[in-house]
N, C-alpha and C positions, 0 to 999 in steps of 0.2 A: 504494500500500500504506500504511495506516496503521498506526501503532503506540501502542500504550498504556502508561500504568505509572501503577499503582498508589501514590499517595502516601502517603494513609491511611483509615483507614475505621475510621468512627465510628457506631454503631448504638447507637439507644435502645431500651431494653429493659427493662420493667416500671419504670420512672421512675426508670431507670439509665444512665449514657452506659455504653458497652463500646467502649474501644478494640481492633480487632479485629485492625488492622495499622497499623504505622508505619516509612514506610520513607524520615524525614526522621533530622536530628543531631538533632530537637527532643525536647526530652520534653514530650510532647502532654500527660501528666495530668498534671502541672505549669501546664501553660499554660490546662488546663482549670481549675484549683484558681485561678491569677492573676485569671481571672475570674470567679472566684464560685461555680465546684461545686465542692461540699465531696468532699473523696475518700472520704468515705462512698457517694457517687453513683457514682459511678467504678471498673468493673469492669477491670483487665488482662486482657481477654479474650485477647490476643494469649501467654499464661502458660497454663501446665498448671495446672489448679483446684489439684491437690498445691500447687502452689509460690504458690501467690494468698497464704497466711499469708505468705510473707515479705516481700510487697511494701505497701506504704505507702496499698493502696487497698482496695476494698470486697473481701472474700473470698468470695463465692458461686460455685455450685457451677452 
């Protein structure tokens, strides 16, 4: 029997990273931003679009 888990999942999307799930301590868009994507690039997909305004990266819908 095999078993799986999901670590994180990162889907590009119209020349956007979307973090879609993260189920590390890490803050991925952070670690994204260390290396060079602006968090303008950077959607918190893994947020309700409502609540994308409060977070520190790209608000689309």
């Amino acid at each position: 029997m095999k078993h799986f888990c999901l670590v994180f999942l990162l889907i590009i999307i119209d020349e956007k990273v979307w973090v879609q799930e993260n189920n590390t301590e890490i803050e991925i868009g952070e670690e994204l931003v260390e290396r060079g994507i602006v968090r303008e690039d950077i959607v918190a997909g893994l947020i309700h679009p409502d609540a994308r305004v409060d977070t520190a990266y790209a608000n689309v819908i």
